[in-house]
MIZA-956207 format. One line per field, with one value per atom (N, C-alpha, C): residue number from 1; residue in one letter; chain; atom name; x negated, y negated, z negated. Coordinates in nm, 4 decimals. Atoms other than C-alpha are relative to their C-alpha. Layout:
MIZA-956207
resi <- NUM,... $
resn <- A,... $
chain <- A,... $
name <- CA,... $
xx <- X,... $
yy <- Y,... $
zz <- Z,... $
***
This chain:
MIZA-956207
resi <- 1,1,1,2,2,2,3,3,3,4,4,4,5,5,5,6,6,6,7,7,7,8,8,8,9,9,9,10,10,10,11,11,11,12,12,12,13,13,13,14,14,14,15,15,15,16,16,16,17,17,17,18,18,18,19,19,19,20,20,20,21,21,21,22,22,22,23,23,23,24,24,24,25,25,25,26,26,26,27,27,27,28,28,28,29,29,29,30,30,30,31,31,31,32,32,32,33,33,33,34,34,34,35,35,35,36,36,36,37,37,37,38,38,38,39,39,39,40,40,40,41,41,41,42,42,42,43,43,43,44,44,44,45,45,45,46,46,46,47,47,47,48,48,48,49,49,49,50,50,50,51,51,51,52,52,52,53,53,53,54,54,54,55,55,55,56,56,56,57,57,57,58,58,58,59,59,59,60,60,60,61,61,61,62,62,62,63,63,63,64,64,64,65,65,65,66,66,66,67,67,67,68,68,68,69,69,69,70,70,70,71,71,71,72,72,72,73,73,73,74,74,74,75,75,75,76,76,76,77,77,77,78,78,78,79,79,79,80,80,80,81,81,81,82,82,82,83,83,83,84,84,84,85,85,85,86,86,86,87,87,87,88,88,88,89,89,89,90,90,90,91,91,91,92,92,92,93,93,93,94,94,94,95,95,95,96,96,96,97,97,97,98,98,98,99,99,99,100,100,100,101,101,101,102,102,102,103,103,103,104,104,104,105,105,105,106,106,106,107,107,107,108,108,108,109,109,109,110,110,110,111,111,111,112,112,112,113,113,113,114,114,114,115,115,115,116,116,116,117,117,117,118,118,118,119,119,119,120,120,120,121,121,121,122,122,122,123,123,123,124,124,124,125,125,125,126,126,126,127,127,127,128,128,128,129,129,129,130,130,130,131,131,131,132,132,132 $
resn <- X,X,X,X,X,X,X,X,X,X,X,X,X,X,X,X,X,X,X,X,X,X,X,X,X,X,X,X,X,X,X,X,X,X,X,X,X,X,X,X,X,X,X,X,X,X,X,X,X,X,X,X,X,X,X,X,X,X,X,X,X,X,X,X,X,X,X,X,X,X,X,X,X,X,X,X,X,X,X,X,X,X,X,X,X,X,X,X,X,X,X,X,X,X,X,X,X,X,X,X,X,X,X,X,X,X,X,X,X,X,X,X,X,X,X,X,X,X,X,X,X,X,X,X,X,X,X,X,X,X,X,X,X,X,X,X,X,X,X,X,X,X,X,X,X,X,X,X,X,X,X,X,X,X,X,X,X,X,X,X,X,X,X,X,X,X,X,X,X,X,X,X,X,X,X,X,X,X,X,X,X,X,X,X,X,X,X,X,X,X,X,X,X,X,X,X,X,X,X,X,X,X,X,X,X,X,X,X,X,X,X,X,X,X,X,X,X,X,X,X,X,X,X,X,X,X,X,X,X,X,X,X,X,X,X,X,X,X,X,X,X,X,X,X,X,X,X,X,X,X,X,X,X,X,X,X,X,X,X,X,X,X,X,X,X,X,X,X,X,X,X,X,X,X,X,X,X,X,X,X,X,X,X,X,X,X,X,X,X,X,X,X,X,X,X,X,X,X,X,X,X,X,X,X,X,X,X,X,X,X,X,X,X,X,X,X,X,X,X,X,X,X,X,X,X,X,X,X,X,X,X,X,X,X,X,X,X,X,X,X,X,X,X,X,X,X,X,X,X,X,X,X,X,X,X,X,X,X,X,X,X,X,X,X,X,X,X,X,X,X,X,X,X,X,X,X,X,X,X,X,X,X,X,X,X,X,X,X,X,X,X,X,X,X,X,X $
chain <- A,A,A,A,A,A,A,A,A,A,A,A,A,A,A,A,A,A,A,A,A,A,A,A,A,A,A,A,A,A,A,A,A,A,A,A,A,A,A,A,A,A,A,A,A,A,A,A,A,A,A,A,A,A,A,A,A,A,A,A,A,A,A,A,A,A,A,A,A,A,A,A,A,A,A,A,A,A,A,A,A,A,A,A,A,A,A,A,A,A,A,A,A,A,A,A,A,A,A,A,A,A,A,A,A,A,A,A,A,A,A,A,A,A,A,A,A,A,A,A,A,A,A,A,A,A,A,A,A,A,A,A,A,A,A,A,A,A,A,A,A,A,A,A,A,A,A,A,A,A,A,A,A,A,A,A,A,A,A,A,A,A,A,A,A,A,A,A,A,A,A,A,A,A,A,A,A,A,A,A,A,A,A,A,A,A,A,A,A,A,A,A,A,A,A,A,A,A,A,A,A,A,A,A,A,A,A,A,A,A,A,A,A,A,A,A,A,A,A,A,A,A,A,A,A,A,A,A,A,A,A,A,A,A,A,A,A,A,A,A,A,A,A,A,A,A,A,A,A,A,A,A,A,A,A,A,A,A,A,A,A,A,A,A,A,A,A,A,A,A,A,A,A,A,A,A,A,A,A,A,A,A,A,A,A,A,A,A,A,A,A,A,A,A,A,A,A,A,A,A,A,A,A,A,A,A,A,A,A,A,A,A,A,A,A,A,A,A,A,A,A,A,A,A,A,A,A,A,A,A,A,A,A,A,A,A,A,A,A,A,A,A,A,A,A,A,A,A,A,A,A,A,A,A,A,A,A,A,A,A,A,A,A,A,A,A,A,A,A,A,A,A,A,A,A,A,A,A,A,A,A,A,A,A,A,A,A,A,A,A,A,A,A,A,A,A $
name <- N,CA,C,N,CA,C,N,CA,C,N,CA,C,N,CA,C,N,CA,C,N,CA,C,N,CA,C,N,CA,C,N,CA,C,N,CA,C,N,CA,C,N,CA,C,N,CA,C,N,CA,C,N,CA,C,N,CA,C,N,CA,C,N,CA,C,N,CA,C,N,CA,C,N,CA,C,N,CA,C,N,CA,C,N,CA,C,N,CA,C,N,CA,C,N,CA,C,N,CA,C,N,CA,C,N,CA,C,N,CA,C,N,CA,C,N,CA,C,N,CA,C,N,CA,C,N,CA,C,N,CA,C,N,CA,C,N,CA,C,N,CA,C,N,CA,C,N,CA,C,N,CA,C,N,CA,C,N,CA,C,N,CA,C,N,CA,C,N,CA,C,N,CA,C,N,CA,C,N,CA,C,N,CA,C,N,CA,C,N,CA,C,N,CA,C,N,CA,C,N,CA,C,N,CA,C,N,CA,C,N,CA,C,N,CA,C,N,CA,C,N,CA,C,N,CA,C,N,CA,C,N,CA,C,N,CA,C,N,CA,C,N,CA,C,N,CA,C,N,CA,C,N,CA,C,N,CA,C,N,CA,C,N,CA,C,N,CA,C,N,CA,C,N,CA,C,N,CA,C,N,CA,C,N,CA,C,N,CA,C,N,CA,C,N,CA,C,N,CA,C,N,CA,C,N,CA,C,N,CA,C,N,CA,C,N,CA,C,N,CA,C,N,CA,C,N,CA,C,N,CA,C,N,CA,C,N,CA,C,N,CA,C,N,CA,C,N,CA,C,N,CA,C,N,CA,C,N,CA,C,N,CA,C,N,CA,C,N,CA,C,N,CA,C,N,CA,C,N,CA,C,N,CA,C,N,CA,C,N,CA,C,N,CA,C,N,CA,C,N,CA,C,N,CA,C,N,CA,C,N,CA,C,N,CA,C,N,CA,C,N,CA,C,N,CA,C,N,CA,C,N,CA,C,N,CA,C,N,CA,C,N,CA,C,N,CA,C,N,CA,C,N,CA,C,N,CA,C,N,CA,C $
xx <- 0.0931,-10.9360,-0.1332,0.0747,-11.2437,-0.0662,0.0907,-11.5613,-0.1047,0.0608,-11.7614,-0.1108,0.1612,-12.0728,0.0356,-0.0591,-11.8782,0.0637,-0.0194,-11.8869,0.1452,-0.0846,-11.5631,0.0070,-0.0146,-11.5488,0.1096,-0.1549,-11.2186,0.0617,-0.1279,-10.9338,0.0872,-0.0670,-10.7366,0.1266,-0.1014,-10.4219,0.0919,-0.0578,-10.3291,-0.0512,0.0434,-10.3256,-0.0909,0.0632,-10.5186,-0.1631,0.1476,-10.8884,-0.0932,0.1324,-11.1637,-0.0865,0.1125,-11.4282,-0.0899,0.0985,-11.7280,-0.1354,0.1160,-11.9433,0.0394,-0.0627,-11.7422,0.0337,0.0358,-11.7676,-0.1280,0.0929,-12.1200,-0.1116,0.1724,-12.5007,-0.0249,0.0777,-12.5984,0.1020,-0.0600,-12.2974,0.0440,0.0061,-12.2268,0.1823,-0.1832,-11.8104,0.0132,-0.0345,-11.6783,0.1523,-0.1283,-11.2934,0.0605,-0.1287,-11.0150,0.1230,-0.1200,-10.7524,0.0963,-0.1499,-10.3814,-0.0195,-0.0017,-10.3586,0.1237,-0.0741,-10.0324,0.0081,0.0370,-9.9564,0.0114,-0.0062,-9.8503,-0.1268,0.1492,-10.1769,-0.0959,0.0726,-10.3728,-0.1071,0.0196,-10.4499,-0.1015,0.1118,-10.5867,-0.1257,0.1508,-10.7779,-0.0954,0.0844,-10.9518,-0.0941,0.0792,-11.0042,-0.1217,0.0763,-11.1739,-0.1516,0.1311,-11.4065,-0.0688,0.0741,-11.4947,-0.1181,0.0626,-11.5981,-0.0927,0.1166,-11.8069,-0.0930,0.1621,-12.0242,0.0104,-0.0327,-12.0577,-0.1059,0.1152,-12.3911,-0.0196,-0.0405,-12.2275,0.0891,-0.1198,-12.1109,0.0889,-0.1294,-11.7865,0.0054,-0.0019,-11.8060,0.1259,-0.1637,-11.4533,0.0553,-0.0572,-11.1863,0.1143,-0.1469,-10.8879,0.0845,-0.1268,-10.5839,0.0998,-0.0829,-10.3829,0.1340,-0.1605,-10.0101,0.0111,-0.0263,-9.9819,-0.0432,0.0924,-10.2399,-0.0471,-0.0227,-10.2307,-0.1576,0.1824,-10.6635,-0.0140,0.1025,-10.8790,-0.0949,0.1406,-11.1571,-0.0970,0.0856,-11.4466,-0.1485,0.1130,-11.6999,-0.1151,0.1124,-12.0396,-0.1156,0.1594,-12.3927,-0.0830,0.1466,-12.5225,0.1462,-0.0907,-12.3187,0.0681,-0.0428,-12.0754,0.0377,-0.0290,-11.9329,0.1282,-0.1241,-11.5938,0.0261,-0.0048,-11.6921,0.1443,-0.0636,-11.4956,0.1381,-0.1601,-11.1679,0.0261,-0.0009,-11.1784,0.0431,0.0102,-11.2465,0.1466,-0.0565,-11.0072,0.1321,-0.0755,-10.7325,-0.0183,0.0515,-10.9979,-0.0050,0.0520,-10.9955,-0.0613,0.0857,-11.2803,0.0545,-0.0502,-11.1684,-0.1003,0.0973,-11.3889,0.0582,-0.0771,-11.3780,0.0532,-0.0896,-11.1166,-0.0112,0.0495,-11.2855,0.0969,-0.0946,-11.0244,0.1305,-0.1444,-10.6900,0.0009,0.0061,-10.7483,-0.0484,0.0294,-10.9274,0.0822,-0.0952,-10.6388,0.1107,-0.1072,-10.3843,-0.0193,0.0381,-10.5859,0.0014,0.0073,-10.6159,0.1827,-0.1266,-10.2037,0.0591,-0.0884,-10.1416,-0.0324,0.0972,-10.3924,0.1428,-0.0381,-10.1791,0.0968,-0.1403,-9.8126,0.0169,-0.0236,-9.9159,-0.0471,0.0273,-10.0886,0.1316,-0.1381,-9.9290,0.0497,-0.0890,-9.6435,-0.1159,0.0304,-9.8497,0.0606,-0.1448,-9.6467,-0.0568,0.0601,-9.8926,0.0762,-0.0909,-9.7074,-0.0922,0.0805,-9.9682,-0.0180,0.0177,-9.9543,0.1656,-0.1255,-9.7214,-0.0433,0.0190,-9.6259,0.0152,-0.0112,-9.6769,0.1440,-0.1487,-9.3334,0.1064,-0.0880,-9.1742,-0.0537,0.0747,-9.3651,0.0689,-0.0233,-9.2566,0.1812,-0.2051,-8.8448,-0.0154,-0.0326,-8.9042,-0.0260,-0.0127,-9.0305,0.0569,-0.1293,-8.7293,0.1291,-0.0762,-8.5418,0.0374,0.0315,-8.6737,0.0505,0.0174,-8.6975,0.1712,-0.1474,-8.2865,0.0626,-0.0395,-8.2201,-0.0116 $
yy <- 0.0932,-11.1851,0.0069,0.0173,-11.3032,0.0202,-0.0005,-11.1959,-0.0926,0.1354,-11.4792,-0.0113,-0.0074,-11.4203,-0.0997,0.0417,-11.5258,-0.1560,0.1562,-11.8928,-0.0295,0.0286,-12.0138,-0.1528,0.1946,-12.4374,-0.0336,-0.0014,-12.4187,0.1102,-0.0835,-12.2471,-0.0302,0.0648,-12.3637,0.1483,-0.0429,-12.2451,-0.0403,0.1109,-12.3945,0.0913,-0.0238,-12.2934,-0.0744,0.0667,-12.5366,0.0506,-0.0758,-12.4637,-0.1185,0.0000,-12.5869,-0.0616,0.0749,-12.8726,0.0326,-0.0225,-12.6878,-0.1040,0.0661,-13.0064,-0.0475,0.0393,-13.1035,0.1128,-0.1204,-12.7585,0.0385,-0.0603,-12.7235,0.0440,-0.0849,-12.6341,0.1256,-0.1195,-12.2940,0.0630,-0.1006,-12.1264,0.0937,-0.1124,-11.7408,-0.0082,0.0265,-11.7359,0.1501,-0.1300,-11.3956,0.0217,0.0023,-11.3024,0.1374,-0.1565,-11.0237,0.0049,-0.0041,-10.9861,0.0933,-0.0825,-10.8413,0.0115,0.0223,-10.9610,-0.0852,0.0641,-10.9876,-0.0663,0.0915,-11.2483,0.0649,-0.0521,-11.0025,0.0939,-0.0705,-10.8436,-0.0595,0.1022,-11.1545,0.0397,-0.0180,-11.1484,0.1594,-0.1372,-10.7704,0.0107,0.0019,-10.8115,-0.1205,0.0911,-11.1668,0.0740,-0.0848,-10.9589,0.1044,-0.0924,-10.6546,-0.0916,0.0414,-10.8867,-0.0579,0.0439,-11.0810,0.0405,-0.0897,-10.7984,0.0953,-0.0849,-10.6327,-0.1204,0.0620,-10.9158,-0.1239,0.0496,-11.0474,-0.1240,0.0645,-11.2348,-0.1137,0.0981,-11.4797,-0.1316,0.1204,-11.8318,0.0033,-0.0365,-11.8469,-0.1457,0.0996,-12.2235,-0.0390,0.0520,-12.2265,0.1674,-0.1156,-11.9077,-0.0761,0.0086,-12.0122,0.1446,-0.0762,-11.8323,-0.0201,0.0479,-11.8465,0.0665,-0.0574,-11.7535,0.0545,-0.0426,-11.7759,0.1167,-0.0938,-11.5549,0.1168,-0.1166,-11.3490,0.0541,0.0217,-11.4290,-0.0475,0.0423,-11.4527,-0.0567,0.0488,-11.6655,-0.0048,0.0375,-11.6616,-0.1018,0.0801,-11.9160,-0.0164,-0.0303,-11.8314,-0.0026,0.0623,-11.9117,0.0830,-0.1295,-11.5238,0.1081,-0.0766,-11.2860,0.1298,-0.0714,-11.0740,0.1533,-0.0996,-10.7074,0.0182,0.0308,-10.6426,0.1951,-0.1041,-10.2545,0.0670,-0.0259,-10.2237,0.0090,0.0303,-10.3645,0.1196,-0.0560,-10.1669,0.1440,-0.1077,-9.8273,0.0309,-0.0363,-9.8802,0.1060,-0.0763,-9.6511,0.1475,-0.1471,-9.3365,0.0429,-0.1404,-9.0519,0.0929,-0.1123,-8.8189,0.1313,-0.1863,-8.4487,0.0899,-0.1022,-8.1711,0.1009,-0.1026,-7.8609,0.1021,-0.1300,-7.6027,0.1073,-0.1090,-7.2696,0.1071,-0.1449,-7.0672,-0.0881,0.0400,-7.0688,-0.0725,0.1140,-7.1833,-0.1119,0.1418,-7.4962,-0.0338,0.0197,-7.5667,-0.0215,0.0358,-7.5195,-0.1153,0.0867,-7.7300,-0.1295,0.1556,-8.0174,-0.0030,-0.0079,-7.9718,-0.0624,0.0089,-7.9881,-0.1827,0.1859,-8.3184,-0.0989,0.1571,-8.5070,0.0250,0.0075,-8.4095,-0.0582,-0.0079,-8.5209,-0.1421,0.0820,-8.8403,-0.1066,0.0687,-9.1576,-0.0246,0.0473,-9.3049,-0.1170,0.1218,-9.4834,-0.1310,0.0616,-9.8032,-0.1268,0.0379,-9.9605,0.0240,0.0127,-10.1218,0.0904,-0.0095,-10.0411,0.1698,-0.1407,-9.6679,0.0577,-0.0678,-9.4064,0.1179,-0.1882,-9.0210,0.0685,-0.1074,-8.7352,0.0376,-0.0162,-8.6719,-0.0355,0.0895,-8.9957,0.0398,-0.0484,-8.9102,0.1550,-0.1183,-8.5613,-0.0148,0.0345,-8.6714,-0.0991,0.1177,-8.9650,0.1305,-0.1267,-8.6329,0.0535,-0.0616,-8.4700,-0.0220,0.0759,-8.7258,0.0117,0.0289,-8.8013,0.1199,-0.1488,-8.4295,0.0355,-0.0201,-8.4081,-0.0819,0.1038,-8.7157,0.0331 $
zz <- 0.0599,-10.9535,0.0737,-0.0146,-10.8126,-0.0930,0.0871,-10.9204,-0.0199,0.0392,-11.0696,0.0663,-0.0721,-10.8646,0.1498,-0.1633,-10.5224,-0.0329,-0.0620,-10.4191,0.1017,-0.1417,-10.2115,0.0230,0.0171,-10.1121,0.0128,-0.0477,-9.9320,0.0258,-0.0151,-9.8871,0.1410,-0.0851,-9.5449,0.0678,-0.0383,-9.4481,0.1015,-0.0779,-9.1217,0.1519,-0.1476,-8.7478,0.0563,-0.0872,-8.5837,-0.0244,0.0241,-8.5740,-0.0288,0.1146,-8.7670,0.0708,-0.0198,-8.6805,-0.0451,0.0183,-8.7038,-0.1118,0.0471,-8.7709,-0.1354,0.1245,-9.0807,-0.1158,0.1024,-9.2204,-0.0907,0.0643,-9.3123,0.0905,-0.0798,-9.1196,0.0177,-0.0091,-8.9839,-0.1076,0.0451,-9.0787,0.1074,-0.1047,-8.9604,-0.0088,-0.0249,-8.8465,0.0169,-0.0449,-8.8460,-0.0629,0.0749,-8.8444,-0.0063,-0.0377,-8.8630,0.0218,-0.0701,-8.6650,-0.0750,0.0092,-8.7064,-0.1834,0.1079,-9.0690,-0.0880,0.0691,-9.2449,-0.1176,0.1378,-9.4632,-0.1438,0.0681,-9.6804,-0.0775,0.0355,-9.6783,-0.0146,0.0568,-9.6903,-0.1518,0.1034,-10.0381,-0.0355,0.0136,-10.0430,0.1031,-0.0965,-9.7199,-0.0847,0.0700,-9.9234,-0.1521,0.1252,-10.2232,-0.0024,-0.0566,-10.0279,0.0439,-0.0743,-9.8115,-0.1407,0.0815,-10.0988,-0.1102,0.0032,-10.2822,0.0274,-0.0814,-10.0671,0.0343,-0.0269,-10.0330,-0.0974,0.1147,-10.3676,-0.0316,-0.0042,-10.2702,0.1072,-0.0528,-10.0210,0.0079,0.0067,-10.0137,0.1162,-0.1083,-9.8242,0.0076,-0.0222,-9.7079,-0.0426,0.0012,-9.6222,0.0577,-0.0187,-9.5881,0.0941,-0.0834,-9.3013,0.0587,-0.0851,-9.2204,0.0945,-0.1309,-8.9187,-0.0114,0.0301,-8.9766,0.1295,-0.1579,-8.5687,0.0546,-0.1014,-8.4509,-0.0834,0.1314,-8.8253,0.0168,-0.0296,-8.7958,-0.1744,0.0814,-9.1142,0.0314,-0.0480,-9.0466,-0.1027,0.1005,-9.2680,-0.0125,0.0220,-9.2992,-0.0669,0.1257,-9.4867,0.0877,0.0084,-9.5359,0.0579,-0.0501,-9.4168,0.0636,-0.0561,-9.2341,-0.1007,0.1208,-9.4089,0.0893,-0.0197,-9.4305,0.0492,-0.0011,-9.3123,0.0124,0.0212,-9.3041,-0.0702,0.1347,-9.6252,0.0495,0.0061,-9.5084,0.1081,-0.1350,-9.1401,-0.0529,0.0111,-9.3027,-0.1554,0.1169,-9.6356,0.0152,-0.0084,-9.5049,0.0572,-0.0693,-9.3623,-0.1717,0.0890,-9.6016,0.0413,-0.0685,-9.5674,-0.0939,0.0299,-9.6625,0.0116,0.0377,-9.7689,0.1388,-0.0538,-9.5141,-0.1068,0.0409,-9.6201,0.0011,-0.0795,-9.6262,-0.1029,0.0480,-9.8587,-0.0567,0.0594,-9.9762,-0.1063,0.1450,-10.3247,0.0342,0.0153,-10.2132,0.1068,-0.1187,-9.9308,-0.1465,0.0616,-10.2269,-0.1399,0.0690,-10.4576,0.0917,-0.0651,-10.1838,0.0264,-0.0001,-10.1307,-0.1342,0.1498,-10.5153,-0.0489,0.0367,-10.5262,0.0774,-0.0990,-10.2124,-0.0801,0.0498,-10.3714,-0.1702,0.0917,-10.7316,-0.0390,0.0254,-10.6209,0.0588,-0.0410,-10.6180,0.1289,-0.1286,-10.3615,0.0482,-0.0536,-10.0859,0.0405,-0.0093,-10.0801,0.1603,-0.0931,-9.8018,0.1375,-0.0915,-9.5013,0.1458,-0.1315,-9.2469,-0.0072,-0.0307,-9.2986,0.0291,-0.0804,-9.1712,-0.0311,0.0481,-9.3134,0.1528,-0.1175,-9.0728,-0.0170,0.0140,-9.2140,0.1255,-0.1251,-9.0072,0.1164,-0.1876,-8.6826,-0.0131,-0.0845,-8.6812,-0.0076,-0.0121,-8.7858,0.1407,-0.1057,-8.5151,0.1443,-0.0676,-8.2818,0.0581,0.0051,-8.3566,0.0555,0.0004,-8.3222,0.1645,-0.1354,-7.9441,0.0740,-0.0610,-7.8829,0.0511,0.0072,-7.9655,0.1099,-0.0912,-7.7404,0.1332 $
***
């Protein structure tokens, strides 16, 4: 759900690209690449969110080239989306807080996020190679 503060005019869903002069005056264009359609929707939600104080003229998506384009009145953040899969980690200076950060990852939930990958598979794929 959009939060009611955030302006959008259009929506476009189409490869071809975008007549500037029929969009709107002194707008800032900024996009993000390698964006499945599947992920669409969470990357729109993220940006939108993080800049809750911008009109979004017009939002296009490119199926072809898997491009967000964003169209708005002041330049936006995209911080948010870039960084949403860094986890920062405390240093580890004793056992108990090593077996407390262990007990945390095994108890939180299943990441079900396409764009990540367990150290697990990389070290079976490894293995795998290593055997071959």
């Amino acid at each position: 759900m959009i939060p009611p503060r955030i302006t959008i005019q259009n929506i476009i869903y189409q490869d071809t690209v975008l007549s500037l002069k029929d969009l709107g005056k002194n707008l800032k264009i900024t996009s993000i690449s390698n964006i499945e359609e599947f992920s669409l929707e969470k990357c729109l939600k993220t940006i939108l969110e993080a800049n809750p104080n911008v009109t979004f003229n017009t939002v296009q998506y490119s199926r072809q080239d898997k491009k967000v384009y964003f169209y708005t009145n002041n330049e936006i953040s995209t911080k948010e989306w870039e960084d949403r899969n860094v986890l920062t980690y405390n240093k580890l200076s004793s056992a108990q807080l090593i077996l407390e950060e262990v007990k945390k990852i095994l108890v939180a939930e299943k990441n079900h996020d396409s764009d990540c990958i367990s150290i697990y598979d990389i070290a079976k794929l490894m293995k795998e190679i290593h055997y071959k």
